[in-house]
C-alpha positions as CSV (number, residue, x, y, z in Angstrom):
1,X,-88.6,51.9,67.4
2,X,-89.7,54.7,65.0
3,X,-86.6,56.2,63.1
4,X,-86.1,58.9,60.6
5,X,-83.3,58.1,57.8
6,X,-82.5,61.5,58.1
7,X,-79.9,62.3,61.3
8,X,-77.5,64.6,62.3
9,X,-75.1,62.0,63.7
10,X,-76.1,59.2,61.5
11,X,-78.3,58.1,59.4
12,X,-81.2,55.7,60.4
13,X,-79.6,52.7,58.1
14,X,-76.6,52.9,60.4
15,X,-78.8,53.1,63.2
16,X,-80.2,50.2,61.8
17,X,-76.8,48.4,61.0
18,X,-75.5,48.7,64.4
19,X,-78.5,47.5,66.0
20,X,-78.2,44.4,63.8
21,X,-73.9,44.1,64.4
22,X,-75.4,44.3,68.2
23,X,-78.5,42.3,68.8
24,X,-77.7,41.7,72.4
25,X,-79.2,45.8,72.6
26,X,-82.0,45.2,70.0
27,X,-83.6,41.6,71.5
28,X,-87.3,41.6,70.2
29,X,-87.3,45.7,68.9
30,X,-88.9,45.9,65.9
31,X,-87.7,48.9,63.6
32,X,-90.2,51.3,61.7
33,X,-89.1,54.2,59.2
34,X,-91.1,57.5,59.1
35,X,-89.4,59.2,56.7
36,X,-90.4,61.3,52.9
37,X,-87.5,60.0,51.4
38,X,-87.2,56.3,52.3
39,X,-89.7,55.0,48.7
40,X,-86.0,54.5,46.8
41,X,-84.4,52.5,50.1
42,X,-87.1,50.2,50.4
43,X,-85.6,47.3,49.0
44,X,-82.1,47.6,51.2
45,X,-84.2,48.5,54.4
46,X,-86.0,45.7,54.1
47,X,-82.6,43.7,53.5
48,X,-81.9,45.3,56.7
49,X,-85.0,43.5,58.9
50,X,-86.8,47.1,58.9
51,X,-90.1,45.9,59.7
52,X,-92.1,48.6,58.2
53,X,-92.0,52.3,56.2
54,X,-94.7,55.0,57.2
55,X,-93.9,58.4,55.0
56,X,-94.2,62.1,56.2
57,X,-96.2,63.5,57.1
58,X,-96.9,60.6,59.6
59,X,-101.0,60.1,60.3
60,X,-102.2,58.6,63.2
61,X,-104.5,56.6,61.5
62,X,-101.0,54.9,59.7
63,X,-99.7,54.2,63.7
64,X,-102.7,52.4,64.6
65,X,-102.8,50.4,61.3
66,X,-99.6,49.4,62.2
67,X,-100.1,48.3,65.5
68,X,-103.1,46.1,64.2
69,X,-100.9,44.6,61.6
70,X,-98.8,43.2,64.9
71,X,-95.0,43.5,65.4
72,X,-94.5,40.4,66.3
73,X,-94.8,38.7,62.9
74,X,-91.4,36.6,62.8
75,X,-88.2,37.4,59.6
76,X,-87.9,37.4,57.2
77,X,-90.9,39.3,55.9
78,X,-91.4,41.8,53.4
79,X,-91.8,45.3,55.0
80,X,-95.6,46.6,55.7
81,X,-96.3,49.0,53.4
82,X,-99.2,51.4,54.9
83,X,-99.2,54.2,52.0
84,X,-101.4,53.0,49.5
């Protein structure tokens, strides 16, 4: 699943807390943040089981990396860091 932090209703975190309070809804999904402002988050999204942070502006070349890296890598694991 790609999700922004940044919601309306609410926020990607909770999106992401719920999915975890409710795995029966979330068997085998994997959870990726695009977002600009996730860099200070990282540490409690990755408490979380996000598997991986891509910041905005989102490239293409960042999606494929990401699928090459594999989403099935079992948790705990640190999250994928494609920015550098």
């Amino acid at each position: 699943m790609l999700l922004d932090l940044s919601m309306p209703r609410m926020s990607g975190e909770d999106v992401v807390r719920w999915l975890n309070e409710h795995p029966d809804h979330a068997d085998g999904l994997r959870v990726v943040i695009v977002s600009a402002w996730a860099g200070e988050r990282r540490a409690n999204l990755q408490e979380l089981g996000v598997h991986a942070v891509l910041s905005k502006p989102l490239r293409a070349q960042q999606l494929r990396e990401l699928i090459d890296v594999g989403l099935s890598a079992a948790r705990p694991r640190p999250i994928v860091d494609l920015d550098s």
